[in-house]
DSSP file (Angstrom, degrees, kcal/mol; ACC not computed):
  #  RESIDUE AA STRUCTURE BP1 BP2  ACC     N-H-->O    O-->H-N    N-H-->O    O-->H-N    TCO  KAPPA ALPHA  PHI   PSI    X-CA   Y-CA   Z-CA
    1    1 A X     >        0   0    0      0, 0.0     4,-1.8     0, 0.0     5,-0.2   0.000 360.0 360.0 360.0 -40.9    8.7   -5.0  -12.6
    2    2 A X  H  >  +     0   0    0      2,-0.2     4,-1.9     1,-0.2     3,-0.5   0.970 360.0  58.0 -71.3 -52.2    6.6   -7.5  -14.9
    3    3 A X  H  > S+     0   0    0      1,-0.3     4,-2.7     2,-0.2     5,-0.6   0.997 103.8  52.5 -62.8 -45.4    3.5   -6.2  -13.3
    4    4 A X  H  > S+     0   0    0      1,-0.2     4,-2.2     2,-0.2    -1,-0.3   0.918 115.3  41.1 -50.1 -32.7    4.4   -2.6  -14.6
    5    5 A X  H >X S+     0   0    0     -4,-1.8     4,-2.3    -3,-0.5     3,-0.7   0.998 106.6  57.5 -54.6 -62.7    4.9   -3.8  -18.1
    6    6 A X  H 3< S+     0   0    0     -4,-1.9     4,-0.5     1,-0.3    -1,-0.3   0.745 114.3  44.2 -70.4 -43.0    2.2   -5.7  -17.9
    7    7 A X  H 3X S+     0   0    0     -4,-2.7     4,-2.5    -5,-0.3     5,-0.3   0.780 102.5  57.8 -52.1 -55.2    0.4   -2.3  -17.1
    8    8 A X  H <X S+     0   0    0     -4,-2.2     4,-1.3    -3,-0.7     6,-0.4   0.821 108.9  46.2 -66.0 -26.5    1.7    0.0  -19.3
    9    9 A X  H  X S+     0   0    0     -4,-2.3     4,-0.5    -5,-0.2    -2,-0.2   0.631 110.8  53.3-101.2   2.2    0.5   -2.2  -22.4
   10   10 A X  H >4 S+     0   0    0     -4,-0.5     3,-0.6    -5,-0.4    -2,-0.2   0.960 121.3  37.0 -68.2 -67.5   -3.1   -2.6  -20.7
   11   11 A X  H 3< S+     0   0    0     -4,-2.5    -2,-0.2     1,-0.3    -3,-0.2   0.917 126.2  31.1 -54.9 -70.4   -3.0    1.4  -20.5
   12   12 A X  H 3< S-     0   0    0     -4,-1.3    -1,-0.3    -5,-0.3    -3,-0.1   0.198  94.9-135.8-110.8   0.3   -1.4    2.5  -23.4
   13   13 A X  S << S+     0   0    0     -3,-0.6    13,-6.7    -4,-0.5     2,-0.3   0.660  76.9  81.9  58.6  30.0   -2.8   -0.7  -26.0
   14   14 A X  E     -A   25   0A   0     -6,-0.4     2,-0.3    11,-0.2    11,-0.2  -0.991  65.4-148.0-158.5 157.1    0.9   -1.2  -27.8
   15   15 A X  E     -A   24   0A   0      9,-1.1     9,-1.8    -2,-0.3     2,-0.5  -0.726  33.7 -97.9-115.0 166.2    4.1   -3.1  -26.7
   16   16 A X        -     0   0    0      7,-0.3     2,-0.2    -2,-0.3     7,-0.1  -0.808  44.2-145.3 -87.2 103.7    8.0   -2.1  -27.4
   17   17 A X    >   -     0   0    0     -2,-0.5     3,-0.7     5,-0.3     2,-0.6  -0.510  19.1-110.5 -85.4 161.5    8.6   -4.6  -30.6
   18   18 A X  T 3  S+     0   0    0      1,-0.3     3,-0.1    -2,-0.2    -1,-0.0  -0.824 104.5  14.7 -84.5 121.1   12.7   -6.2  -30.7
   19   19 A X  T 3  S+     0   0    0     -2,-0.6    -1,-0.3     1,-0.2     2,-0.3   0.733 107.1 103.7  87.5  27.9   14.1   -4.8  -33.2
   20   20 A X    <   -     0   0    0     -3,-0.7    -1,-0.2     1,-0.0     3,-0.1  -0.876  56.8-145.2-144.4 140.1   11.9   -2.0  -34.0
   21   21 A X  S    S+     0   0    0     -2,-0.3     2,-0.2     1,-0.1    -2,-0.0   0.720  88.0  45.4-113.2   1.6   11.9    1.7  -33.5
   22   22 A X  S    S-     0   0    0     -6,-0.0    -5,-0.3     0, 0.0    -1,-0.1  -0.940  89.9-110.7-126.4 159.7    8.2    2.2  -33.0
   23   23 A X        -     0   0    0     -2,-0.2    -7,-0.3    -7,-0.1     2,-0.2  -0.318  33.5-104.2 -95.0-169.5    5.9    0.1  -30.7
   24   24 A X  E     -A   15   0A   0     -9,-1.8    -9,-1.1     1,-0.0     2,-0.3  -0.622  32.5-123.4 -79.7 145.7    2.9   -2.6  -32.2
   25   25 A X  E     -A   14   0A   0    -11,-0.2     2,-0.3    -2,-0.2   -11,-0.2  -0.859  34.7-153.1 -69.2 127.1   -0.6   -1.2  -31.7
   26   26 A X        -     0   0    0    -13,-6.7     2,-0.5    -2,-0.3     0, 0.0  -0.951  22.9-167.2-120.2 128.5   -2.5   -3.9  -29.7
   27   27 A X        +     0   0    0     -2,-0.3     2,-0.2     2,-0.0   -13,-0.0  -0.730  36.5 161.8 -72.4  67.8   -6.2   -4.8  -29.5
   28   28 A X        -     0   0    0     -2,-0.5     2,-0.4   -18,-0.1    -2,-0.0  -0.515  35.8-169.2-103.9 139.7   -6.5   -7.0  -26.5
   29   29 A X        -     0   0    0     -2,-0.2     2,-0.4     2,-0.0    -2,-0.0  -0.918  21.2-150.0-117.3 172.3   -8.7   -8.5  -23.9
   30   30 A X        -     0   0    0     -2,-0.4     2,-0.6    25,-0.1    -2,-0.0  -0.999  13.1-174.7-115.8 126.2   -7.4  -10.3  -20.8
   31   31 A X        -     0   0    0     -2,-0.4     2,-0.5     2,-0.0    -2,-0.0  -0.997  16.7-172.0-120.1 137.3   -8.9  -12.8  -19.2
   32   32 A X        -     0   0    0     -2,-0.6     2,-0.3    23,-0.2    -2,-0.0  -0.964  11.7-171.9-135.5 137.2   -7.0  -14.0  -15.7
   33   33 A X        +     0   0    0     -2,-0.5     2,-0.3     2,-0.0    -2,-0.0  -0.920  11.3 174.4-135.4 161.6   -7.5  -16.6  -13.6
   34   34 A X        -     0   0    0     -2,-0.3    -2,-0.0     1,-0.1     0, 0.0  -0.997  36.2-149.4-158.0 142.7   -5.5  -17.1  -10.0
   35   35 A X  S    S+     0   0    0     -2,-0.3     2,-0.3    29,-0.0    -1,-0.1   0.176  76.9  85.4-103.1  13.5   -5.7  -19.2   -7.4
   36   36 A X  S    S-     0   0    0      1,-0.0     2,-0.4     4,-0.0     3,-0.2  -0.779  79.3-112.9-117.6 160.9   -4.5  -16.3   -4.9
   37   37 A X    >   +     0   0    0     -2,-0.3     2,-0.7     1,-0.2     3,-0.6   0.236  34.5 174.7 -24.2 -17.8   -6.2  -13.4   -3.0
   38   38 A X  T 3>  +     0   0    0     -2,-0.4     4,-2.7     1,-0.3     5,-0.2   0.054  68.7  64.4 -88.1  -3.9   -4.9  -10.7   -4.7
   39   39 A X  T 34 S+     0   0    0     -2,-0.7    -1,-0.3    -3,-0.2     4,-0.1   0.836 108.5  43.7 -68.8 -24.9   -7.0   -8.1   -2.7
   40   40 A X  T X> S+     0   0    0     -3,-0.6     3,-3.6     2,-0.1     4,-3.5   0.863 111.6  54.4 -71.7 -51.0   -5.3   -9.1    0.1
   41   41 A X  T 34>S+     0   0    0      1,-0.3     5,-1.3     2,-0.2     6,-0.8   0.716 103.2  60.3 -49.9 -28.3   -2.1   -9.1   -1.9
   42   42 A X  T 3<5S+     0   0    0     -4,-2.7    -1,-0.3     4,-0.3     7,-0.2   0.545 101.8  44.3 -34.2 -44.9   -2.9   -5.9   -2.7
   43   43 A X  T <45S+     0   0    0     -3,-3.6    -2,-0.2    -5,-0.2    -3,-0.1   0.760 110.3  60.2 -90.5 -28.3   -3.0   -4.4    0.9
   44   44 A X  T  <5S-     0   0    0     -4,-3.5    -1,-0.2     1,-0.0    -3,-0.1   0.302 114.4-123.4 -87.9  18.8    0.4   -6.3    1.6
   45   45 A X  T   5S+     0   0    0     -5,-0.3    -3,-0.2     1,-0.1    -4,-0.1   0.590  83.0 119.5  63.3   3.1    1.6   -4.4   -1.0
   46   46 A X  S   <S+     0   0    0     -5,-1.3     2,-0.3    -6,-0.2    -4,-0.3   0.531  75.4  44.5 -80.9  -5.1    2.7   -7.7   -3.0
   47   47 A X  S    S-     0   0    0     -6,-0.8     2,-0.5    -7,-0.2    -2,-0.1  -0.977  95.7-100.8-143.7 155.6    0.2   -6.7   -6.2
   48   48 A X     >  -     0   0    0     -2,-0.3     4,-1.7     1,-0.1     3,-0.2  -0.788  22.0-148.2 -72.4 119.9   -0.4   -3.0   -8.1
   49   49 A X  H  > S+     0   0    0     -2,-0.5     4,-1.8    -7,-0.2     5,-0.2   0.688  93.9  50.7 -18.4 -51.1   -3.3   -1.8   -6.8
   50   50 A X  H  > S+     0   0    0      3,-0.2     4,-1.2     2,-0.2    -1,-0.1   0.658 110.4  49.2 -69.9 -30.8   -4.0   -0.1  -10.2
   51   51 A X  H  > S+     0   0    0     -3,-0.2     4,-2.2     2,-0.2     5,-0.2   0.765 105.7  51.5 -57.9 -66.3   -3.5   -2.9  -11.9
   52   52 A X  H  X S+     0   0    0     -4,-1.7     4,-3.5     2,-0.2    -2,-0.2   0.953 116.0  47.2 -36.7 -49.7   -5.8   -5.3   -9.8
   53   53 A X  H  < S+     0   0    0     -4,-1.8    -2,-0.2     2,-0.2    -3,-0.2   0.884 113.5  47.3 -81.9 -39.5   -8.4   -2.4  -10.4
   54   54 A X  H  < S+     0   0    0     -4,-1.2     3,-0.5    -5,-0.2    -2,-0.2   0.870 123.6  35.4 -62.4 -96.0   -7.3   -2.5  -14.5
   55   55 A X  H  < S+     0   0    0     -4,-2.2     2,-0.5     1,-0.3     3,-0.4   0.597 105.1  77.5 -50.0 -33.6   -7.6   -6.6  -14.5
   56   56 A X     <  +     0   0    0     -4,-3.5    -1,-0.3    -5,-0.2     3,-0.1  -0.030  49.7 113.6 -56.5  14.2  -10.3   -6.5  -12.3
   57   57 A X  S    S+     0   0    0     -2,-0.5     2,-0.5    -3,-0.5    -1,-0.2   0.964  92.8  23.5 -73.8 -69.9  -14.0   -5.4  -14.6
   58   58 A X        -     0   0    0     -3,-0.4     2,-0.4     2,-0.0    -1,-0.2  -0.963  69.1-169.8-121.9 113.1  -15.6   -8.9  -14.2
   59   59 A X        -     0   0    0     -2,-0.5     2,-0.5    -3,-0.1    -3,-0.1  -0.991   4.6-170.3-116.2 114.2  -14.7  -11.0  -11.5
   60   60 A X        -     0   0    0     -2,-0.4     2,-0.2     2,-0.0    -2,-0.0  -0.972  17.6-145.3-118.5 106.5  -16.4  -15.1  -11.9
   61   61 A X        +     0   0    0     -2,-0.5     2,-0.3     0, 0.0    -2,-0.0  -0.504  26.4 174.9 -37.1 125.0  -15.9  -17.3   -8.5
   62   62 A X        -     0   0    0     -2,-0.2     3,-0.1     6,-0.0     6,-0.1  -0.953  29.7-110.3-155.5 127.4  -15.3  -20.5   -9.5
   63   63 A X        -     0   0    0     -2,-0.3     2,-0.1     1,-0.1     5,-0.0  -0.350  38.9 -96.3 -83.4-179.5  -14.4  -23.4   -7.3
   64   64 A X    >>  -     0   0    0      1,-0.2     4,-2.3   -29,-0.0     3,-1.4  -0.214  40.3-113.0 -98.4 159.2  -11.2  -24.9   -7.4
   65   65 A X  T 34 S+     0   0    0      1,-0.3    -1,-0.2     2,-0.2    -2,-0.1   0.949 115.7  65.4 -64.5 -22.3  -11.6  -28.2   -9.8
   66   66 A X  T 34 S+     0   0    0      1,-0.1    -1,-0.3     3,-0.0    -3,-0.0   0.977 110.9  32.7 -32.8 -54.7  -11.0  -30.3   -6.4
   67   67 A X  T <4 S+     0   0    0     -3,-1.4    -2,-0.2     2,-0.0    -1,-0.1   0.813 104.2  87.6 -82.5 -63.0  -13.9  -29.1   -5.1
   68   68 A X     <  -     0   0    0     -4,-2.3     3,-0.1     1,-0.1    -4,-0.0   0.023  57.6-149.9 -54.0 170.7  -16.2  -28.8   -8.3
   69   69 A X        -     0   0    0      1,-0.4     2,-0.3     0, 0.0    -1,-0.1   0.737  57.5 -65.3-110.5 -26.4  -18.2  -31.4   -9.5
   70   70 A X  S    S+     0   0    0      2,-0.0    -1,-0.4     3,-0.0     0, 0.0  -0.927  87.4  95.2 166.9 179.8  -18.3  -30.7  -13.2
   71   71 A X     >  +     0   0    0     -2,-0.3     4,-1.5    -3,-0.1     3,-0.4   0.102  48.7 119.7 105.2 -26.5  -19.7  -28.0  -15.6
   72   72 A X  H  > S+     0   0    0      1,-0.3     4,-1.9     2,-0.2    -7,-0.0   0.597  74.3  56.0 -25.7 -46.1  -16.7  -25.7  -16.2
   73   73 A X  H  > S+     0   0    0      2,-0.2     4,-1.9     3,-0.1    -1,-0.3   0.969 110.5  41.1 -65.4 -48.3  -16.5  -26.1  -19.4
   74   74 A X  H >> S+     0   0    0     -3,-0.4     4,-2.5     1,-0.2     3,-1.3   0.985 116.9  49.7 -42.9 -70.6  -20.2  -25.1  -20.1
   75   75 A X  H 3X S+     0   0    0     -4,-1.5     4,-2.2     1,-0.2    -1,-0.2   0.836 110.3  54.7 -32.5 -64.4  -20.0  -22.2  -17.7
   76   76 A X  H 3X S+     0   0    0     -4,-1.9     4,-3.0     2,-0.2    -1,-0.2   0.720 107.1  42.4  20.5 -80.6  -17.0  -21.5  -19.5
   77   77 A X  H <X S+     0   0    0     -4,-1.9     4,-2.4    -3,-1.3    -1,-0.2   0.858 116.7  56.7 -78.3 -38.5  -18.5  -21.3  -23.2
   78   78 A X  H  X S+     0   0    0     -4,-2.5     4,-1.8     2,-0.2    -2,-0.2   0.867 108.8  43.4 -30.7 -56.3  -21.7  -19.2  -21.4
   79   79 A X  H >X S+     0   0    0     -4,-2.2     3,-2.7     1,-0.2     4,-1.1   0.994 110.3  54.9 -68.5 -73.6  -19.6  -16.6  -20.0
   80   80 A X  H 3X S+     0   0    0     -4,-3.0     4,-3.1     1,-0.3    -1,-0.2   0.701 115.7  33.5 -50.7 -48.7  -17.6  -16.2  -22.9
   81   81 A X  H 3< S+     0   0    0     -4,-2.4    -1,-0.3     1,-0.2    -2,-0.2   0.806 114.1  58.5 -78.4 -15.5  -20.6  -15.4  -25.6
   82   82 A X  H << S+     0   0    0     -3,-2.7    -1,-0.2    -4,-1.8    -2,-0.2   0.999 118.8  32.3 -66.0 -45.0  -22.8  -13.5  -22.9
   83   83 A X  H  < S+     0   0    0     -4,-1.1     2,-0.7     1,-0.2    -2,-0.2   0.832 135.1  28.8 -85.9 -37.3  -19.5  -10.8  -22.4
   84   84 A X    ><  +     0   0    0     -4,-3.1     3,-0.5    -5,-0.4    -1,-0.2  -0.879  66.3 169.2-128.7 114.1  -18.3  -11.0  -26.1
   85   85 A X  T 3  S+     0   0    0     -2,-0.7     2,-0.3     1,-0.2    -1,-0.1   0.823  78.4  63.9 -82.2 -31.8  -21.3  -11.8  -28.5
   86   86 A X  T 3  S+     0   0    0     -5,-0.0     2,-0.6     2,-0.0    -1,-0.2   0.318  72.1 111.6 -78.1  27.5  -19.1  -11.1  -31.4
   87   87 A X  S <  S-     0   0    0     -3,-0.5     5,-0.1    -2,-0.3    -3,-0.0  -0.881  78.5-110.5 -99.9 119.8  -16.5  -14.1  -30.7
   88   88 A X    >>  -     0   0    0     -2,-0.6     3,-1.4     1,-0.1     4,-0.7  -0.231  19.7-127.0 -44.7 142.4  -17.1  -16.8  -33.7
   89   89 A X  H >> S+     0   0    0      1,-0.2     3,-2.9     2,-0.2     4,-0.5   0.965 104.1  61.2 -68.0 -37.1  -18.6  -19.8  -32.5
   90   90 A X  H 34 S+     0   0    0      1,-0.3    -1,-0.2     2,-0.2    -2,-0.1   0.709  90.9  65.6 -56.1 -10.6  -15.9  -22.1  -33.9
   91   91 A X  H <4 S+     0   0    0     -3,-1.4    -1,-0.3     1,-0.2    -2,-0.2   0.847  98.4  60.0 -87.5  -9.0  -13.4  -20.5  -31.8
   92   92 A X  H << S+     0   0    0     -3,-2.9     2,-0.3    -4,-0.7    -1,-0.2   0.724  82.7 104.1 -17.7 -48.7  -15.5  -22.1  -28.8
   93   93 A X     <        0   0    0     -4,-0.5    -3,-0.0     1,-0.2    -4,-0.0  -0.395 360.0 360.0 -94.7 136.9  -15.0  -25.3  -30.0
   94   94 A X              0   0    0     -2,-0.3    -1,-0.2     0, 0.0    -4,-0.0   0.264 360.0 360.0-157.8 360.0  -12.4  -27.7  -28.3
């Protein structure tokens, strides 16, 4: 049920406010990260297909922080200004 929500304001770019009789208009990006398959999860019927394919535009492999040795953060601040130039730098900074 949470993935259909979660779909319907991807789709349709406004949510159902509490107390309200009309919904918010939303600008949004997503960025998601998962430590599971979900293409498999997908075929076992455990994830929306439509959904996967909605979250899914740019998919970055990254190994799991066991595994890496460092750099994440760099990689990180790369991805973010190649895909969105227009992100202020200071909101980078942490």
């Amino acid at each position: 049920m949470l993935q259909a929500k979660l779909l319907r304001v991807l789709e349709e770019q406004s949510c159902p406010a509490a107390g309200r009789l009309k919904d918010i208009k939303l600008d949004l990006r997503v960025v998601a990260a998962t430590n599971k398959n979900l293409r498999e999860a997908v075929k076992e019927g455990a994830f929306r297909q439509d959904l996967y394919f909605r979250l899914n535009v740019i998919q970055i492999l990254i190994p799991a922080a066991a595994r890496a040795h460092r750099g994440h953060r760099a990689l990180t601040k790369f991805f973010v200004r190649a895909l969105q130039p227009e992100v202020p730098s200071e909101t980078l900074k942490a």
